[in-house]
C-alpha positions in Angstrom: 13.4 -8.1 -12.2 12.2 -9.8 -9.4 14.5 -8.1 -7.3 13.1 -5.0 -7.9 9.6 -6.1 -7.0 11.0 -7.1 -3.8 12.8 -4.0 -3.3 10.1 -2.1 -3.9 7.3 -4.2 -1.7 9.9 -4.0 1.4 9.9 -0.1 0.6 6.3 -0.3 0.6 5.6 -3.2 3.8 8.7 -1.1 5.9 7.0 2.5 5.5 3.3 0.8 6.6 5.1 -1.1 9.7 7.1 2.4 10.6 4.1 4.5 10.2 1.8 2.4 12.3 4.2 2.3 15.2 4.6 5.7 15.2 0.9 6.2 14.9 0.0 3.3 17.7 3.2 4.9 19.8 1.2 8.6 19.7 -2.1 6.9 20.3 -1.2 5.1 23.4 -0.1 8.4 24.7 -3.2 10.0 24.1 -1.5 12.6 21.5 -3.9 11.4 18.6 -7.4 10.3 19.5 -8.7 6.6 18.5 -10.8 8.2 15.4 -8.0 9.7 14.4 -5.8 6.5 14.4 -8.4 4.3 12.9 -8.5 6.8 9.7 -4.8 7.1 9.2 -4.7 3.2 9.6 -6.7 3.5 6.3 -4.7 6.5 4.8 -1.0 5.3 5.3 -1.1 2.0 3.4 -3.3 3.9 0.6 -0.2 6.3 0.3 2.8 4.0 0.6 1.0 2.0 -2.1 0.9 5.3 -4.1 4.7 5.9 -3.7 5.4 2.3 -4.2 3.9 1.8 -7.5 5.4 5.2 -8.5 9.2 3.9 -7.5 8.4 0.7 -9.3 6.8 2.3 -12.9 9.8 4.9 -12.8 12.5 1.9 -12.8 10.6 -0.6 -15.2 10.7 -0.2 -18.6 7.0 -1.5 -19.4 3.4 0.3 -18.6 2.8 1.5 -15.7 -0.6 0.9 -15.1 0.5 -2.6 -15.3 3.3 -2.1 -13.2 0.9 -0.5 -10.5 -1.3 -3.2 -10.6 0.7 -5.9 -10.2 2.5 -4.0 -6.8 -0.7 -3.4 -5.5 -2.8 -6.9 -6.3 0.9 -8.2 -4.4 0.6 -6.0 -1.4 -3.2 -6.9 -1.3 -2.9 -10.6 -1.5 -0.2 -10.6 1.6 -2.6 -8.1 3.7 -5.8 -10.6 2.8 -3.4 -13.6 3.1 -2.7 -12.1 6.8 -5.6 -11.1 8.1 -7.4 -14.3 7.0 -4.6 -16.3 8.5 -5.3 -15.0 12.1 -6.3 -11.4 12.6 -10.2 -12.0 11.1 -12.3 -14.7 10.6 -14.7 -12.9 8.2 -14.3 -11.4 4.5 -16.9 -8.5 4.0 -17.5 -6.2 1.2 -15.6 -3.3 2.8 -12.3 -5.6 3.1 -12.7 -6.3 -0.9 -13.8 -2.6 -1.8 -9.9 -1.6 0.7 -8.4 -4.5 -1.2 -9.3 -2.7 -4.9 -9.0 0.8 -3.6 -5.2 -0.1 -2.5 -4.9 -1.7 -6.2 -6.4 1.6 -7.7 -3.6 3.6 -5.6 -0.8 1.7 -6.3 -1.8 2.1 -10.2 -2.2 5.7 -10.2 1.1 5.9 -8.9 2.6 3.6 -11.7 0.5 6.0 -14.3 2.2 9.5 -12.7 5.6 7.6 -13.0 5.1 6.9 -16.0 3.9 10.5 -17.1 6.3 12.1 -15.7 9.0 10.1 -17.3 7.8 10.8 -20.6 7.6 14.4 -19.8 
């Protein structure tokens, strides 16, 4: 079981890394604008969590809001764990409401998966 946790969080971890080099590549060429970049810096973790709790309620054989909520409070824990380790020196409300919107993602994917495996 674990393995499939981990599978799934480096499915979910490799798609944010990818996406933000390819979105920090086009920004430092000037083909997106700095607006631009700092909303799909929000977006692309929202929908890799999305997909990610999806994959992981499709392959488990228990709920999937549960599923999706355990993958994302994971993936949030590591981002807070990171950012508080050297990136920012302050935790503000937006960082917590980011942190439970990622959650809420991540289990509206597990619920779809689930959903649609019943169907």
């Amino acid at each position: 079981m674990l393995k499939i946790y981990l599978k799934d969080i480096g499915y979910v971890l490799g798609t944010i890394l990818i996406g933000l080099f390819i979105f920090t590549f086009l920004n430092y060429f000037n083909i997106i604008s700095d607006k631009v970049m700092n909303i799909l810096k929000i977006i692309l973790p929202v929908i890799a969590l999305g997909f990610g709790g999806f994959y992981l309620s499709r392959n488990s054989s228990k709920r999937g809001i549960i599923e999706g909520i355990k993958m994302g409070l994971l993936i949030s824990i590591f981002i807070l764990l990171i950012s508080l380790l050297g990136f920012n020196d302050k935790f503000e409300l937006k960082n917590l409401m980011y942190y439970l919107i990622l959650v809420v993602s991540s289990m509206s994917g597990g619920i779809i998966a689930k959903q649609k495996k019943e169907d």
